[in-house]
C-alpha positions as CSV (number, residue, x, y, z in Angstrom):
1,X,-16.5,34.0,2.8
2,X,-18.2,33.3,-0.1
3,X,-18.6,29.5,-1.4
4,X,-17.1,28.6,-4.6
5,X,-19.0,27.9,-7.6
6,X,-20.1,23.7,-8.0
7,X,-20.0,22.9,-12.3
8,X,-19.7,19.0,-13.3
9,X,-17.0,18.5,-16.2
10,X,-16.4,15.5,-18.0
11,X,-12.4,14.1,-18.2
12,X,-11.2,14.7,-21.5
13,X,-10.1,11.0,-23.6
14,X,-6.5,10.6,-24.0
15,X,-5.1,8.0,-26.3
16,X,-2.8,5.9,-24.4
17,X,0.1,3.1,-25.0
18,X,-1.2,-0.4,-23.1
19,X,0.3,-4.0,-23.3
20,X,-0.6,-6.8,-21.4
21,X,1.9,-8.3,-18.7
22,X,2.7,-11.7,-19.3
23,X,4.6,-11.9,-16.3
24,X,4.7,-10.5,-12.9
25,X,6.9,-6.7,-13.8
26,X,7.4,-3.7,-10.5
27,X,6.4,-0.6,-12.2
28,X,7.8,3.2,-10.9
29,X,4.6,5.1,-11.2
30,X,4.2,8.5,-9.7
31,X,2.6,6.7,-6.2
32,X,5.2,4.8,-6.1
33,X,6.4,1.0,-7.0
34,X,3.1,-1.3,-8.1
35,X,2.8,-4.4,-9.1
36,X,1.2,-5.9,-12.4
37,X,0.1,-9.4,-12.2
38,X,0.1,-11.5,-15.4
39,X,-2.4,-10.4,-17.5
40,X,-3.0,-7.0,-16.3
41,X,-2.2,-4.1,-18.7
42,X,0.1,-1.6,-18.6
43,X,-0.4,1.8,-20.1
44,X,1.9,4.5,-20.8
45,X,0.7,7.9,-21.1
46,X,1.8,10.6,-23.6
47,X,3.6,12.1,-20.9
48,X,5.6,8.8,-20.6
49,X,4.1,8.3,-16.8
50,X,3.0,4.5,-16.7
51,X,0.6,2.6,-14.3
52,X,-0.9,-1.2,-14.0
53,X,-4.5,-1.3,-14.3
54,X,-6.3,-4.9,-13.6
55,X,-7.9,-7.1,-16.7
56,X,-11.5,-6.4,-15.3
57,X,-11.1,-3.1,-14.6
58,X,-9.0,-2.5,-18.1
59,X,-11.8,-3.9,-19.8
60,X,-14.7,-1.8,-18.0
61,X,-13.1,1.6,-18.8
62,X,-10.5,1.4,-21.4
63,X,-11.6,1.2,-25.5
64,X,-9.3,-0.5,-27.8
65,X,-9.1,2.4,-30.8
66,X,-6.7,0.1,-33.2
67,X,-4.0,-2.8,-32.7
């Protein structure tokens, strides 16, 4: 059986919809119910699918385009 071809590929950037919790919110996300803590954000994706992501990591790997 033959192996299949290895290629690297870069995620495309979406622009997404984030607030910032400012108080402990369950959110339905497609894994399942999470948790944001207070000052986490919460982004909504064009598709409407919505996740918490922590402050630290928000701030590591997100870019604020405009407010």
């Amino acid at each position: 059986m033959a192996r299949p071809r290895k290629f690297l590929a870069v995620k495309k950037p979406i622009t997404v919809s984030v607030y910032q919790a400012e108080e402990v919110e369950y959110i339905r996300t497609l894994e399942g119910v999470m948790k944001a803590n207070v000052g986490d954000y919460v982004i909504t994706a064009n598709t409407g699918e919505r996740w918490p992501v922590r402050n630290d990591i928000f701030k590591s790997t997100y870019e604020v385009v405009k407010e």
